[in-house]
N, C-alpha and C positions, 0 to 999 in steps of 0.2 A: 181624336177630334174633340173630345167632349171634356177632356185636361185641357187643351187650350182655352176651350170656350171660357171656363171656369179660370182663367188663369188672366182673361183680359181685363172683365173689371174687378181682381186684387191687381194688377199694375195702375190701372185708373185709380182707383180707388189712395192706394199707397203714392201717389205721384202727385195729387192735389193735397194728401195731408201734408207731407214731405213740402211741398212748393209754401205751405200756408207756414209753416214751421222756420223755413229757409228767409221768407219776407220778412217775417218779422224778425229775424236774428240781423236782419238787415237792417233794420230802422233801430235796432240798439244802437247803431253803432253811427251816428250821423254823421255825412258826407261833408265838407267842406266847402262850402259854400252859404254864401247869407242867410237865404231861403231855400233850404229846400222842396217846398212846396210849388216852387216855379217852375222845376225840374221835371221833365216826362218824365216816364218809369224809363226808360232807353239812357237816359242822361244820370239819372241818380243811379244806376245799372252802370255807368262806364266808371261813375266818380267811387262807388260801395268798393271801397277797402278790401271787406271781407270776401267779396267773391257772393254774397249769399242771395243778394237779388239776382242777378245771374242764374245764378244756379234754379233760382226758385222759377225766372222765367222757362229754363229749359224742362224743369221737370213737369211743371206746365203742357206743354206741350207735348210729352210724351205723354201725358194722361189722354189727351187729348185722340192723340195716335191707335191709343190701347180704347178710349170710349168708340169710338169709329171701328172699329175691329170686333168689338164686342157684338156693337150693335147689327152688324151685317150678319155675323155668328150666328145672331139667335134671328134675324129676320124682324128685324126691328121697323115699325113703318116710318121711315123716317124722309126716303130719297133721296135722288143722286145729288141733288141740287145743296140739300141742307147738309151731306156730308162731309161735300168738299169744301164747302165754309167753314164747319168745323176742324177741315184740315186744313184750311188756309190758318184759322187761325192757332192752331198748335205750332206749323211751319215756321208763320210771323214770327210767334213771342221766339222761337229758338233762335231766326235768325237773327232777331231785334237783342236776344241776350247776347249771340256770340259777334256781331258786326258793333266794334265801339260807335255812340253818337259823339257826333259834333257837340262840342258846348256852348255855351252863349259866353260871350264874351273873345271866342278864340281866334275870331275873325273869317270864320269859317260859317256865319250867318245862312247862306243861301242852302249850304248843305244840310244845316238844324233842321232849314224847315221844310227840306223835302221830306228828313227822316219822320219830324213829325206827322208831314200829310201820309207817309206809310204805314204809321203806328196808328190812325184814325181809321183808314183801310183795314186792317189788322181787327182793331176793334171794333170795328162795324159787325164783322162775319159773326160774331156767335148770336146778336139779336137779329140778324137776319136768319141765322138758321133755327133759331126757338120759332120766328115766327113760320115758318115753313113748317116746321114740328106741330104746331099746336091743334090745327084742322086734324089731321094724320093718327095722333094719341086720342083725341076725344072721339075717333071711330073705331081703337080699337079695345078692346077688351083688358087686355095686359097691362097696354101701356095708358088709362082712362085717367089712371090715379095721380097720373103726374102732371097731368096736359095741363092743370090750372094753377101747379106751379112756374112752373114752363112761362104759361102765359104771363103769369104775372112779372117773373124773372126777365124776360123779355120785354116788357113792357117799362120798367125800369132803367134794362141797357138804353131804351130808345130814348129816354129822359135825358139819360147819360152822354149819349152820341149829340143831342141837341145843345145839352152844357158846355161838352168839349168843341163843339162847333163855335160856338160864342167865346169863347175864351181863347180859342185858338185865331180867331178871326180881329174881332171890334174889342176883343177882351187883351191883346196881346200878350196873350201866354201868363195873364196873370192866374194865380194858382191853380193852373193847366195838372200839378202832378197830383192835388188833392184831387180834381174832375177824374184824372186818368184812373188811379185808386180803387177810387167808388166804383169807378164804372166796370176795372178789371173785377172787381170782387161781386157783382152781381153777375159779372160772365162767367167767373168759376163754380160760383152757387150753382150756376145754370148746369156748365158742365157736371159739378156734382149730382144733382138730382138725377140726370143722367145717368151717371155712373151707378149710385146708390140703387136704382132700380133696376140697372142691368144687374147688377150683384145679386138683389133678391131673387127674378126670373131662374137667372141661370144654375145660382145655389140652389135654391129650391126646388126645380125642377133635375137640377143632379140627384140629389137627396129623394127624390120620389121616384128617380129610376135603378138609384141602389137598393133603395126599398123593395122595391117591386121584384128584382133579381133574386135578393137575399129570401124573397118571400115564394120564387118559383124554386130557388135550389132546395 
């Protein structure tokens, strides 16, 4: 039991660097199209050549998987509320990487922007569940240190969800994929603080029980 524990946030942990490493190998290699800035992450995701945005949403999402796993492990106070948000939004990016989007231009308009109203959905979940987190960490001991990352990270996504509102709506999708961007990358900051601290807890408190062992044999 206590290998697993130990074993979820290195998959978190390995699966956001991995996802950040994968993004950017993505944007070396620019998609074909005018702007791609206009482009959701879902669209410049269908059009990436390389496969590496893709890939970087799913491993995404497996961090996601493995942070939610962690956290139950060790008794994280978190809830049931903020961690199926969290699992919605790991599910999203996976599905949003393996389901191709419509593109603009293909004549397939009305399907674009349902996928974009599901990739808002999607994005919404992780500052909803920071904000559900943030009461919950600053009561408890463990988890105090993070809470006003959290908040702040949170607090940003909501900036975020507000811009991609506007731009999706009276902004018509103008530079929707720079909004989208910003905003996934203060939700994976988010998940990582997460993860980072599950890693400490769990290490740490592995390491003081082998201690502890090595010191009663």
């Amino acid at each position: 039991m206590l290998a697993s524990k130990r074993l979820y946030p290195l998959i978190a942990c390995a699966g956001i660097v991995v996802a950040v490493v994968a993004a950017v190998a993505g944007q070396a290699d620019p998609v074909l199209y005018p702007n791609p800035l206009d482009l959701t992450i879902s669209e410049y995701a269908a059009l990436d050549r390389t496969g590496a945005t893709g890939f970087a949403m799913t491993a995404l999402g497996v961090a996601a998987f493995a942070v939610v796993a962690g956290l139950r492990a060790v008794g994280a106070p978190v809830g049931v509320l903020a961690e199926r948000l969290t699992l919605l939004w790991g599910a999203g990016l996976i599905v949003l990487a393996v389901v191709p989007a419509a593109l603009p231009g293909t004549g397939t308009d009305l399907i674009a922007q349902a996928y974009c109203y599901v990739s808002i959905a999607v994005l919404a979940a992780v500052p909803a569940a920071g904000g559900l987190m943030v009461a919950r960490f600053g009561e408890d001991e463990r988890w105090r240190a993070v809470a006003r990352p959290v908040e702040w990270l949170t607090l940003a996504g909501g900036f975020g969800l507000l811009a991609l509102t506007y731009v999706m709506l009276p902004g018509e999708g103008v530079l929707v994929g720079l909004v989208e961007w910003t905003l996934l990358g203060a939700e994976v900051a988010l998940v990582g603080v997460l993860a980072v601290r599950l890693a400490r807890l769990t290490w740490a408190r592995g390491g003081a029980t082998s201690a502890s062992r090595a010191a009663l044999g």
